[in-house]
N, C-alpha and C positions, 0 to 999 in steps of 0.2 A: 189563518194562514192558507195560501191556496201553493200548492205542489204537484209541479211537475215533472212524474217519477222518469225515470233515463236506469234503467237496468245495467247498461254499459257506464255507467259515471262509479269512481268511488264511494261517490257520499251517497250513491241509491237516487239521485232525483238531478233534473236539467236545473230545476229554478224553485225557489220557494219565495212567497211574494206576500206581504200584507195587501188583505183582501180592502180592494175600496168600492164594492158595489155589491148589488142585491145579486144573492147566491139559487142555483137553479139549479132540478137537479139531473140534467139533460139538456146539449146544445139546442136541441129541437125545439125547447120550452121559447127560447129566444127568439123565434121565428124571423122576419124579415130584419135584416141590420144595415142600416145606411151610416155613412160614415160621414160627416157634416162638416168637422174641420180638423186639422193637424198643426197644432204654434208649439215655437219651443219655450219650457218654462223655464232654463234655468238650463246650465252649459253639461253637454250633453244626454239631458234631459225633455225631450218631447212629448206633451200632450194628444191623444184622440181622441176627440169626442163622438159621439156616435148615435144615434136612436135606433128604437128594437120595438115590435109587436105593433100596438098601434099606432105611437107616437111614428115609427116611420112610414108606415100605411098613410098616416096624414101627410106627411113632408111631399111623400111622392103625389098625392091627387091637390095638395099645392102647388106643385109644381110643374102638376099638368094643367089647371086649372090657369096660371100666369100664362104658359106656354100660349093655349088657346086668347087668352087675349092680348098678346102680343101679335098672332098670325093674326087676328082680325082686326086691329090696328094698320096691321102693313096690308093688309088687305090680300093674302097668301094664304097658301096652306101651308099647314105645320113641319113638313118636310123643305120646306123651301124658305125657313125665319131665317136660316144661319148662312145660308147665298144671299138672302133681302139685306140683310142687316148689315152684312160685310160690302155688298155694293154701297149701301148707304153711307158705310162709313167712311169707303173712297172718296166716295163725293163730297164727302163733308172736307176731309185732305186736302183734297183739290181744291174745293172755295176756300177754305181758308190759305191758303197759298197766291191764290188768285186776289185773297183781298189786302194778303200783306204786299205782294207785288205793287196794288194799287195805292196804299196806303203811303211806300216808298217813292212811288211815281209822284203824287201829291208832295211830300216832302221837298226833296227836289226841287218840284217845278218853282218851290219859295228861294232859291238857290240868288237868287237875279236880283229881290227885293233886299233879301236880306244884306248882301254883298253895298248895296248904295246907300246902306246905314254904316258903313264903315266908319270912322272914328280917328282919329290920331293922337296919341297921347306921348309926348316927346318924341316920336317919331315913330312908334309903334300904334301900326295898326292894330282897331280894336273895336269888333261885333257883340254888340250885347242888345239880347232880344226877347220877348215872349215870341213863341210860335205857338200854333192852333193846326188841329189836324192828323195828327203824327200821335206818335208812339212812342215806347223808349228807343226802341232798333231805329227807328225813325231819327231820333233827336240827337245820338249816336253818328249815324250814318250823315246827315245835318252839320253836325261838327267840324269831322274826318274832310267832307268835303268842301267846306270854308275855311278850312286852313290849307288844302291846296288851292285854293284860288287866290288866298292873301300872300303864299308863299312864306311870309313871318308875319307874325303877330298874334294875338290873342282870342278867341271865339267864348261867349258864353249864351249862351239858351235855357230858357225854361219854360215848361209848360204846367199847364193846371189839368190835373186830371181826376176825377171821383174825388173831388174835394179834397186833394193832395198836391203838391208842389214835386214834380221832378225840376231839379237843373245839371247840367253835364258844360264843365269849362275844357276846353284845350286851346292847347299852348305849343306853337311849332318848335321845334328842335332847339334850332341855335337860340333860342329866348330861355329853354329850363333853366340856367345857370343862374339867372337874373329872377324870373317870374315861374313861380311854382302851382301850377294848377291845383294840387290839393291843399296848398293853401288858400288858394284864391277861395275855392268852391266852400272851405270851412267858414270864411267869414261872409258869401253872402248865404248860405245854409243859418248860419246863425240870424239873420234876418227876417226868414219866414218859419220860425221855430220850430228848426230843424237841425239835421248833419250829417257832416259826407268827410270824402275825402278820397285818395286817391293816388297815381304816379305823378311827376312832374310834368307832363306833358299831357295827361287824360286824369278829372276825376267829374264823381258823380255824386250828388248830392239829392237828400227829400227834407221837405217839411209840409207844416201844416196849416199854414198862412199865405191861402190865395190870393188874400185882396195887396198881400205886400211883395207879391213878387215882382210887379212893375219895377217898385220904387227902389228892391235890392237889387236889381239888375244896371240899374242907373247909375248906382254908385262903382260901379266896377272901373270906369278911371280913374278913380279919387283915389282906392285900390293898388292901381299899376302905380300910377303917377312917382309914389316913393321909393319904387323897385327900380327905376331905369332913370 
């Protein structure tokens, strides 16, 4: 048991505790103590782990020792890693910003093509497409905007991406009553063995069969044809 005595307490002592480490007999014995991590284990219960004597003497000339080749990476001196690194990291912000900008712009600009594959299916218009290029925000934003340019009717898209299938259906206002986007999207999801789903107006779906997303996208008036 380790105790610590409180002259002012009733019971003689602040705390008495089962010992879970190697005993010393002198703080001093402990020499340098670096403190390495702090998670909780268990509700109101916190762990600290910590290293003493050599073991932290190493932590620290490792971590001088990284220090040093990271400044000579960036090609800095050591007082100046943590100004390099945070401009660095700006920039990184920025282009990526700049490339989703651009990614969006590309999307888009397929706004024109996509619209003269329109479709009529009992009188509802109806886009169904692979696109290339784009992203999910992309295919998204792709959607959103081919249903205001149809005013009513139906949008479906997908694309192939890292050996995966996204597709994303929408479906303008006055049509949810009749034609249910997340239904739509579960049965061509089922297609490229996958699934989704979604609101009546927006859903989104993945699988895993890229060579059959053409051919489930095809079928997407056969789909409405018995809703309206």
């Amino acid at each position: 048991m380790v105790t610590i005595p409180d002259e002012r307490s009733p019971i003689g002592f602040y705390s008495k505790e089962l010992c879970g480490g190697t005993h010393v007999r002198r703080s001093g014995d402990i020499g340098v103590l670096k403190i390495i991590s702090e998670q909780s284990i268990a509700a109101g219960v916190r762990r600290v782990e910590a290293l003493t004597g050599t073991g932290a003497l190493e932590h620290y000339q490792r971590a001088a020792q990284l220090l040093t080749q990271i400044a000579s990476q960036l090609n800095v001196g050591e007082d100046a890693v943590l100004a390099t690194v945070e401009k660095l990291s700006q920039t990184a912000r920025q282009l990526g910003k700049q490339l989703e900008a651009q990614k969006m712009k590309g999307a888009l600009s397929q706004l024109d093509e996509l619209v003269s594959k329109v479709q009529i299916v009992k009188g509802v218009k109806v886009i169904a497409a692979v696109v290339a290029d784009v992203d999910r925000e992309g295919l998204r934003q792709l959607v959103d905007s081919l249903r205001q340019r149809l005013g009513s009717g139906v949008v479906a898209l997908g694309m192939a991406e890292d050996g995966k299938v996204a597709l994303i259906t929408g479906v303008t206002k006055d049509l949810t009553e009749k034609i249910h986007a997340g239904k739509l999207i579960k049965e061509l999801a089922k297609r490229v063995g996958g699934t989704g789903g979604g609101r009546p107006d927006l859903a989104e779906a993945g699988g895993k069969d890229t060579s059959a997303l053409k051919s489930a996208l095809q079928t997407l008036p056969s789909l409405i044809e018995p809703l309206v």
